[in-house]
N, C-alpha and C positions, 0 to 999 in steps of 0.2 A: 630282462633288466630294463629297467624305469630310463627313459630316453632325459636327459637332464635340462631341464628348464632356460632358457633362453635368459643370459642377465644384462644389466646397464650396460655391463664395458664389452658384452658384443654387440651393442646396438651403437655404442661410441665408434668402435673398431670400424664397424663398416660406413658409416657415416663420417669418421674423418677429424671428431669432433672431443670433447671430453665426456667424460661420467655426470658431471655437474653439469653441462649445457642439456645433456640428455635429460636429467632429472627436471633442470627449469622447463625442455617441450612436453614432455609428458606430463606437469602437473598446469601444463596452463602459465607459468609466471615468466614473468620481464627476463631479458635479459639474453635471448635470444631472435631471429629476426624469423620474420614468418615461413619464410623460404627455405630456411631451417628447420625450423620446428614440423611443418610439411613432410620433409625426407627424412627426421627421424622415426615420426609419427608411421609414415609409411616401410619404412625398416622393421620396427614394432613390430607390425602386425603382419609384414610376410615373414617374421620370425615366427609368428605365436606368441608374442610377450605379454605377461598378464600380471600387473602388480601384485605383490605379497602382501594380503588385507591389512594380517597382523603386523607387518612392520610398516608398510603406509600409517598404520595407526597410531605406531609407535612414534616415526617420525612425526609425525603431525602433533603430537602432543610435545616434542623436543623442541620442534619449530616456535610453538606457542608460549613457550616456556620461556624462548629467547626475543620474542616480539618484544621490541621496546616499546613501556606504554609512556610517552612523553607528556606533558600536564594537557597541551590542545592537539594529538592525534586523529582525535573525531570530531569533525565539526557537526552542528544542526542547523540548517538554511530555515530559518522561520518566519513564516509573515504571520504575524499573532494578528487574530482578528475576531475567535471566538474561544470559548469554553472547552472545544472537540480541540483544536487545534493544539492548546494549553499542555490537554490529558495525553497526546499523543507525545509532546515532549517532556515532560514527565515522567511518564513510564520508561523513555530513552536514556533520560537522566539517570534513572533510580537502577535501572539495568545495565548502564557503562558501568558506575561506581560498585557492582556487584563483582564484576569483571578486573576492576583496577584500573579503568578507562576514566578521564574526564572528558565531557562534554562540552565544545567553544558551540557557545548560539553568539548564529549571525541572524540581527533579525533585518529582515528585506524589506524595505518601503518602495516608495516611489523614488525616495531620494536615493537611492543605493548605489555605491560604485560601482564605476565602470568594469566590466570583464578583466581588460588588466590588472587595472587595482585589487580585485577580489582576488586575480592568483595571485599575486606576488603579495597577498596578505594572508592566505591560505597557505602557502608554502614558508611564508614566515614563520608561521607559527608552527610548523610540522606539520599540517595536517595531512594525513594519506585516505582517510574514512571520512564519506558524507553521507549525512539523511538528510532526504529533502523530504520536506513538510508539504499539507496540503497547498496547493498554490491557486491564484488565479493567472497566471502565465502557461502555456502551454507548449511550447517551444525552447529548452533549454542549451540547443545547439551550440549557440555561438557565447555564453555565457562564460565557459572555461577548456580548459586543455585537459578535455576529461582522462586521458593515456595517463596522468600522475593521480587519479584518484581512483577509490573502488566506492560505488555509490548504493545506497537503496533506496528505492521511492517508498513513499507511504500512505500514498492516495493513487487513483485511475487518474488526476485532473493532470499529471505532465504526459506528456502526447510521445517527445521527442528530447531527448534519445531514448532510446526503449532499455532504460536498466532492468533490471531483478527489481519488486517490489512486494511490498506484505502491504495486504488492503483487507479490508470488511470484504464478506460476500453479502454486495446488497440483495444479490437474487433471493439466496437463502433467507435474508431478513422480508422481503416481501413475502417469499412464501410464509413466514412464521407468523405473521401480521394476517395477513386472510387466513391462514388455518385458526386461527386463536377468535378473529371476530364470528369466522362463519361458526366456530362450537360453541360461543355465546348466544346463536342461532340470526344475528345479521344475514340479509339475504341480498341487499341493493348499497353493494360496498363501493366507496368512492375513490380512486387513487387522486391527490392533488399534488403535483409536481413542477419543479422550474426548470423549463425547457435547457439551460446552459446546465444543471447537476446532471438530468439525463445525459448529455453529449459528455459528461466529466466520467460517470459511471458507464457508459458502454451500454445506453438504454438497458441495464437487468432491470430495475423497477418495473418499466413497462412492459417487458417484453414477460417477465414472473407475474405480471396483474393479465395479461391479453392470456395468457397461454391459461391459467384460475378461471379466468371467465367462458373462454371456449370449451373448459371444460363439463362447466354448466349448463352450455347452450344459452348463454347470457353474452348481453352488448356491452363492450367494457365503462365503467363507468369513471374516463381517464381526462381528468383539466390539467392542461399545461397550464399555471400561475406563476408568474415573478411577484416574488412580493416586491422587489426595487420599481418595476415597469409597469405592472398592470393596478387595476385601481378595485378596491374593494367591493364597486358597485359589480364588474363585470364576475369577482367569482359568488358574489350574491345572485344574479341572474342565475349562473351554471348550476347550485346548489336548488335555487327555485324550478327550474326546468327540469331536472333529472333527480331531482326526490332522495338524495341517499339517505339511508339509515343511518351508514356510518362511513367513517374515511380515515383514510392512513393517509398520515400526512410527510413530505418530505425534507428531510434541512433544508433551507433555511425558514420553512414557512413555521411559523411562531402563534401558538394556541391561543395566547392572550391579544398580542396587538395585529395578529391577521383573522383568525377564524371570529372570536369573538368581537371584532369589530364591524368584520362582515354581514354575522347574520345574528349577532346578538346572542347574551349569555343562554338566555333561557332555551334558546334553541340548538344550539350548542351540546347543551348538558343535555338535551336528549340522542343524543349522537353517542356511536361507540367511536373510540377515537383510540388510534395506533399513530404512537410518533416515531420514524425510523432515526436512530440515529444521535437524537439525545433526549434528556430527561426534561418533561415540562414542570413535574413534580403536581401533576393538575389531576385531581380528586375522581374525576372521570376517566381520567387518560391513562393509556397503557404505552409501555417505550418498549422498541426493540434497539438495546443497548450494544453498540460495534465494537465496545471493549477498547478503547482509543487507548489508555493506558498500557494495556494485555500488548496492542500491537504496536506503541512504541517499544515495547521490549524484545519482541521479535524482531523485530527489524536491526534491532542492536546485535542481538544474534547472529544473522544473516550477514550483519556489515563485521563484526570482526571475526566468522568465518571468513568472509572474502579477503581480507586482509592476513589473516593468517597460510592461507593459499598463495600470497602476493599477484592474485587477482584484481588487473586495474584495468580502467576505460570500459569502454560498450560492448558486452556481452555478446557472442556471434548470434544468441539467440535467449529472448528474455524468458525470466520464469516469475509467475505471479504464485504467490502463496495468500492464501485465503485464511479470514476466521472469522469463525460463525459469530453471530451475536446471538443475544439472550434476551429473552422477554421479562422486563418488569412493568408489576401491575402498581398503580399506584394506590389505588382503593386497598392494598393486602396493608395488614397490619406492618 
């Protein structure tokens, strides 16, 4: 005879506690204290207790059924600054409203209130869901009382706190960029990059361009450029000095008012040229496109599953979700 499965209310019984507090430690949500959730969690498992897929499933869809979607529940933290940045909340937008969610954008300047002001205007409005946009801040610590919110990043550029985030795999997009130039038969490929995007991305670019070149037995052919700091004389020497055929180039660096001014159109246009990132729309140029739209929508995903979990604050341990980008040629019809 079938030994009978271990339930909620004997993991209550011996822990002291209710069926509902049991339920809040084992799914993760608010509402019990850590030191609890601990001694249920370990009752649990010297029991053998094992959720029932099909009704975790069940409930979870009862739960989401009951979620109240309030008009500003999800906010979007945005510093608009470029076209990527735009497509990212866009796709956020188009994917709450798919949901039944509307989207409050906070856009973030210099001027931006202070950390109190921002919760007590966050919590005004219901919010319990954030997406933070790409940022050039990298330290979000002391900004809010993250334990009331469930957040998802949507770039590598925040450092701290370590949420769950959905990003491009720049790695993959380099690789796709040197696979693509080298079987147009380019042989003397150039990465040109801005030192701060690398430390935003986790060096992939470079480290997906050195690992392509070593595979060749080739010396990488790798300029750190700021298009804000460095001056267009120094990456005309670099291009002079080391001869590329062609070059993949990285956000922010701009086809028209950096490369072309650098070294001039005509020499330019004999260039194979891969942009990561966005579209130059330039007659020679190929983009490998990170789908900013695609992955404001996952991320909207991601943030009201966590919400529907009533999953809040900093994650004991982060999870990155990647998506590939795609190659467009702009020479195809």
């Amino acid at each position: 005879m079938a030994t009978p499965k271990p339930s909620m209310r004997e993991i209550a019984a011996q822990a002291g506690v209710s069926v509902v507090a049991v339920s809040c430690a084992l799914r993760g949500s608010p509402g019990v204290s850590e030191a609890t959730r601990a001694k249920i969690r370990a009752i649990a498992d010297s029991l053998g207790y094992r959720p029932d897929p099909l009704l975790s499933h069940l409930m979870y869809h009862l739960r989401s059924k009951r979620t109240p979607k309030g008009r500003h529940n999800i906010a979007f933290l945005h510093w608009p600054k470029d076209r990527y940045r735009e497509l990212v909340l866009e796709g956020a937008r188009a994917r709450a409203e798919q949901h039944g969610y509307h989207i409050d954008v906070i856009k973030l300047t210099d001027n931006q209130p202070g950390p109190r002001a921002l919760q007590r205007m966050l919590l005004a409005r219901g919010v319990s869901g954030l997406l933070l946009g790409p940022s050039p801040v990298k330290d979000y610590s002391d900004l809010l009382d993250w334990q009331n919110f469930a957040v998802i990043l949507t770039s590598y550029s925040v450092i701290s706190p370590r949420f769950h985030r959905v990003v491009p795999n720049q790695y993959t997009a380099t690789q796709l960029a040197l696979h693509e130039l080298g079987r147009r038969g380019y042989s003397r490929i150039g990465l040109i990059v801005p030192p701060w995007v690398e430390e935003r991305v986790n060096h992939f670019h470079s480290v997906a361009f050195t690992w392509a070149a070593a595979q060749n037995k080739a010396k990488p052919l790798l300029c750190y450029h700021d298009p804000y700091t460095s001056s267009l004389a120094d990456l005309r020497k670099w291009c002079h000095t080391h001869r590329p055929d062609a070059l993949v180039l990285c956000f922010p660096l701009d086809y028209e008012e950096v490369l072309c001014k650098a070294l001039g159109r005509a020499a330019v246009s004999r260039l194979g040229i891969v942009s990561l990132g966005y579209d130059t729309q330039c007659a020679n140029t190929m983009t490998v496109d990170y789908r900013p739209s695609m992955l404001g929508a996952v991320a909207v995903d991601q943030l009201i599953t966590q919400l529907h979990r009533g999953e809040r604050g900093i994650p004991q341990v982060q999870q990155t979700l990647s998506l590939e980008g795609h190659l467009l040629d702009a020479s195809s019809p």
